[in-house]
Short mmCIF file of the C-alpha atoms (twelve columns), coordinates in Angstrom:
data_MODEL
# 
_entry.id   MODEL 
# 
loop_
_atom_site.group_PDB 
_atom_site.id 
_atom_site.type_symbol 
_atom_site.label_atom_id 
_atom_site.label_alt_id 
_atom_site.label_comp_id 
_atom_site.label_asym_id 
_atom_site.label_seq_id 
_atom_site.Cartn_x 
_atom_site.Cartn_y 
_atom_site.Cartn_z 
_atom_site.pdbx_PDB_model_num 
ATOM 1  C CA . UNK A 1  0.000   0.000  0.000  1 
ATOM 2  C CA . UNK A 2  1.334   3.114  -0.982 1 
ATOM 3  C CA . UNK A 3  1.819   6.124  1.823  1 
ATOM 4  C CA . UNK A 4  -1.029  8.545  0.328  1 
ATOM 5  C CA . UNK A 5  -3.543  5.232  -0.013 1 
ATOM 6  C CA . UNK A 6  -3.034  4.652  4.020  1 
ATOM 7  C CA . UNK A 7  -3.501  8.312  4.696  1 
ATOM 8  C CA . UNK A 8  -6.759  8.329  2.799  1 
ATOM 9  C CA . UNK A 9  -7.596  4.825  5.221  1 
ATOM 10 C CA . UNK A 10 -6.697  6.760  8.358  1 
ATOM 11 C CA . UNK A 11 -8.888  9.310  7.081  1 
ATOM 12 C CA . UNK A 12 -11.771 7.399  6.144  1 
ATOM 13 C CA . UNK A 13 -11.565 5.463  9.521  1 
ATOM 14 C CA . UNK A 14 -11.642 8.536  11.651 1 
ATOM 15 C CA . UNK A 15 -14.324 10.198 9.522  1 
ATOM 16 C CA . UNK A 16 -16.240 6.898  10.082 1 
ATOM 17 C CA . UNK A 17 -15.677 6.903  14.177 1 
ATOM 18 C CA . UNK A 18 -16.832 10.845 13.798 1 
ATOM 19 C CA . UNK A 19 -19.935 10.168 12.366 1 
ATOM 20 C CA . UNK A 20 -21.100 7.454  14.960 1 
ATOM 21 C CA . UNK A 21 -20.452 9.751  17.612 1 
ATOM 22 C CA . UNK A 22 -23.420 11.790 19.316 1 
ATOM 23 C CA . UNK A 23 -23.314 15.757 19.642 1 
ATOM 24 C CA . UNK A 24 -22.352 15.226 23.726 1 
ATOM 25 C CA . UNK A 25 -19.470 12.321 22.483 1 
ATOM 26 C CA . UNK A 26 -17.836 15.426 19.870 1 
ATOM 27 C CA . UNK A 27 -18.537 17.916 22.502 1 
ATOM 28 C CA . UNK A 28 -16.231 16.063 24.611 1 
ATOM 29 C CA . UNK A 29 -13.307 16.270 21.841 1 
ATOM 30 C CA . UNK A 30 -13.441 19.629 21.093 1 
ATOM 31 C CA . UNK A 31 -9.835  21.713 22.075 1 
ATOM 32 C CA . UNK A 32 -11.974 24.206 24.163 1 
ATOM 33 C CA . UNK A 33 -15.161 24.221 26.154 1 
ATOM 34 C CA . UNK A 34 -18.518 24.158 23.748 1 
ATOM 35 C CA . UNK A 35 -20.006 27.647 23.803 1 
ATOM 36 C CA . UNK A 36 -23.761 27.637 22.896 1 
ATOM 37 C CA . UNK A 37 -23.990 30.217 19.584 1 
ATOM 38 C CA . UNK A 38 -26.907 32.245 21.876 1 
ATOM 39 C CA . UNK A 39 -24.549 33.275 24.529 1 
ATOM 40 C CA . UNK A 40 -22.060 35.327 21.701 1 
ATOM 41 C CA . UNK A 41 -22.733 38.695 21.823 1 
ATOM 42 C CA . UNK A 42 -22.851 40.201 18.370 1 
ATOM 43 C CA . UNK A 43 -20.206 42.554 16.989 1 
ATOM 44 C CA . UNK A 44 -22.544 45.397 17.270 1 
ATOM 45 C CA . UNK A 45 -23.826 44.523 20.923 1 
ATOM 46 C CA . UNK A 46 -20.282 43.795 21.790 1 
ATOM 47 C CA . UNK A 47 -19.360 47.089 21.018 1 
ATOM 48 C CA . UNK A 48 -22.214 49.088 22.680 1 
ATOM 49 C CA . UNK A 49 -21.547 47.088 25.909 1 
ATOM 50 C CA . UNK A 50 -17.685 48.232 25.329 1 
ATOM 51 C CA . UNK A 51 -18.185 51.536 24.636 1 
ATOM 52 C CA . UNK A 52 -20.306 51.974 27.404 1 
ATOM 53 C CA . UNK A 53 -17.243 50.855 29.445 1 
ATOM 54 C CA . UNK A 54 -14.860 52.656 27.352 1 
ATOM 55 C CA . UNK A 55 -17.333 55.589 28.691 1 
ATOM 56 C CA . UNK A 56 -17.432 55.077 31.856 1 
ATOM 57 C CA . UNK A 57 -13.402 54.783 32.466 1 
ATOM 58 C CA . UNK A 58 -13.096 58.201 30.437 1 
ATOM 59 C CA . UNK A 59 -15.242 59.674 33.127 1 
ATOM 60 C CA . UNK A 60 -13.375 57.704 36.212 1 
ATOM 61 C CA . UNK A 61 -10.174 58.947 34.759 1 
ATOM 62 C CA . UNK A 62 -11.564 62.890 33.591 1 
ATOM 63 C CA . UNK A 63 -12.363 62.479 37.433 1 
ATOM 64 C CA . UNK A 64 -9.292  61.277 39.040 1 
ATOM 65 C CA . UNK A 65 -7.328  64.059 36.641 1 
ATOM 66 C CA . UNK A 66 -9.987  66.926 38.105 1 
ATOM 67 C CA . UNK A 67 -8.736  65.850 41.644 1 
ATOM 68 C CA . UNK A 68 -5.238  65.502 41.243 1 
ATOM 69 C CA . UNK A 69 -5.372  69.035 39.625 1 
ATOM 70 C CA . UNK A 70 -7.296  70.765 42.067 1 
ATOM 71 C CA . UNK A 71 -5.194  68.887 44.722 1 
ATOM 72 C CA . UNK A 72 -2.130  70.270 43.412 1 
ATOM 73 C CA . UNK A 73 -3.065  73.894 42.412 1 
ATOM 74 C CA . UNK A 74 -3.695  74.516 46.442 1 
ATOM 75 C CA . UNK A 75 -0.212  73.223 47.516 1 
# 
């Protein structure tokens, strides 16, 4: 048997085992933990929860700047 004819074997056998498998069994063999597409946020909700944040830090830093300034003009 020629190298490329046993690859195409290998293949066909572990296509095979794949397709007997349940969802749970391929679940299992995934690299990473299964993430359920409803619980991805979409680009465009991603980004309004971000800029929100993004928001939010500008005004907790604008803050923290206002204080250190007024601190330091009295000294």
């Amino acid at each position: 048997m020629y190298p490329s004819n046993k690859k195409k074997k290998v293949w066909r056998e572990e296509k095979e085992r794949l397709l007997k498998m349940t969802l749970e069994e391929r679940r299992k063999e995934y690299i990473r933990d299964y993430v359920p597409l409803s619980t991805i946020l979409s680009w465009k909700e991603e980004m309004k929860i971000k800029g929100q944040n993004d928001e939010n830090l500008w005004r907790n830093t604008a803050d923290l700047s206002f204080g250190i300034c007024r601190r330091s003009s009295w000294d």
